[in-house]
BATORSE-479577 format. One record per residue: x, y negated, z negated of N, C-alpha, C, O in turn; residue in three letters. Coordinates in steps of 0.02 Angstrom, whole numbers, plus 50000, padded with zeros to 5 digits. Layout:
# residues N
XYZXYZXYZXYZAla;...
This chain:
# residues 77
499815042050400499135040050401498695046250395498785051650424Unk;498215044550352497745053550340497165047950349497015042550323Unk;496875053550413496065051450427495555056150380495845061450367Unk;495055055950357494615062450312494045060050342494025053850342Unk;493505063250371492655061550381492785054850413492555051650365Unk;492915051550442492855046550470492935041950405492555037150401Unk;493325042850361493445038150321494175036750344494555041550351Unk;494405030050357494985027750374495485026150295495305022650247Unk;496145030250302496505028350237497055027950246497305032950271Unk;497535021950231498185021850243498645019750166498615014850128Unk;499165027250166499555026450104500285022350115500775025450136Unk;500325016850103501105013550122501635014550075501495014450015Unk;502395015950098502825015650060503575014850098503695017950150Unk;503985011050073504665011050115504845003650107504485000950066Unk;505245000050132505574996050114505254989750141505114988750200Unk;505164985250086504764977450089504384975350154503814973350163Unk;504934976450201504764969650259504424977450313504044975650357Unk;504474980850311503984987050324503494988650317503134989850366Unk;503284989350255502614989950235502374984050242501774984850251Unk;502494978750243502154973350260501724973250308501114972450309Unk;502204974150358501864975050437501454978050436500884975650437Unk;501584986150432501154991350418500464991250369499964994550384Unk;500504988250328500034985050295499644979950310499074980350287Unk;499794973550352499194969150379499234971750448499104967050484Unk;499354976750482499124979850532498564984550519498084985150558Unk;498644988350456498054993250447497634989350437497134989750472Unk;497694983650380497024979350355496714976750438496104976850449Unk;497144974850485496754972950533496204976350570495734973750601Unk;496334982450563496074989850592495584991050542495344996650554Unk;495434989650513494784990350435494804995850390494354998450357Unk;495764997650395495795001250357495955000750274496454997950252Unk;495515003550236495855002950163496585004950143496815010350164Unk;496915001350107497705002250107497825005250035497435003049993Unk;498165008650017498355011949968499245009249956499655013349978Unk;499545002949925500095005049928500235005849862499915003849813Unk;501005010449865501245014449809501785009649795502275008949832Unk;501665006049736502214999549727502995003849684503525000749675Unk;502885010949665503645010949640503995014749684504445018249663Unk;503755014549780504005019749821504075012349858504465013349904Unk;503835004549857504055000549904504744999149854504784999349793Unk;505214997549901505954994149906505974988049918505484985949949Unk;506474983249901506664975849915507414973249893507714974449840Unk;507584970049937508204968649914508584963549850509154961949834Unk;508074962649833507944959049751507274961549713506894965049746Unk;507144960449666506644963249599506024956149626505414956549637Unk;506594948949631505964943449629505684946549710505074947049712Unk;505984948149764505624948049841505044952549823504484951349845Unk;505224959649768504584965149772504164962449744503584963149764Unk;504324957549676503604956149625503294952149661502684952449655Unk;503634945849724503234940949752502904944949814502474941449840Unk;502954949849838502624953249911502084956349854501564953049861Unk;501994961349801501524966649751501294956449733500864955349776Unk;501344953149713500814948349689500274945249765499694943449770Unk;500714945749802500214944249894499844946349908499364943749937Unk;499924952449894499254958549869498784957949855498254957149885Unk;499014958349769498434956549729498044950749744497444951549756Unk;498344944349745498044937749741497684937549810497094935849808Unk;497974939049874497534936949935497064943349958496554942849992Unk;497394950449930497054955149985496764960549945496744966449962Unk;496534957949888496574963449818495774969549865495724975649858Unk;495414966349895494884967649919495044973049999494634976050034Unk;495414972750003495724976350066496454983250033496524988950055Unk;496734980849994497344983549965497414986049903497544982149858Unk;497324994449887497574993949822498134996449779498265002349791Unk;498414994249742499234997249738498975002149697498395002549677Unk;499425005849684499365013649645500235013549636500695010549663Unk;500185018149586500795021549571501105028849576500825032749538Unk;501735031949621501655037949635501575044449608501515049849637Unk;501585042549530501025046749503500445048149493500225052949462Unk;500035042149533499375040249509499205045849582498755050149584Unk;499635044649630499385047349722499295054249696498795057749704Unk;499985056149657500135061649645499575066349590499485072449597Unk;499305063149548498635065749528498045066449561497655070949547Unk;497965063249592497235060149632497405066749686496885069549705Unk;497995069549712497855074749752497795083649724497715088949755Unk;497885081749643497845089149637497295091849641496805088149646Unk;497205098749639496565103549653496375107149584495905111049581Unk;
């Protein structure tokens, strides 16, 4: 979790039923979520595309996926 200026930001990544948690726990906390969908894991292809579509469709406004190159640009100097 990286706090900056009192801006709250949480980057998720790790395996399905993990970030889940971790993810409607931050949203509960009013934090904006950053997850990195080719660093989440699942034990099938359909469990990841149906958790990355839960996302989009219910929490697109709270959650936004990125890709770990996208994190990985957004931090260079």
């Amino acid at each position: 979790m990286i706090r900056i200026k009192r801006c709250k930001i949480n980057i998720s990544y790790g395996a399905d039923s993990c970030v889940l948690a971790t993810v409607f726990a931050a949203v509960d906390r009013g934090y904006r979520v950053y997850l990195v969908t080719d660093a989440v894991c699942s034990s099938s292809d359909e469990g990841h595309d149906a958790l990355l579509g839960l996302y989009h469709r219910r929490y697109s406004q709270q959650i936004q996926t990125i890709t770990a190159a996208e994190v990985l640009e957004s931090w260079r100097f």
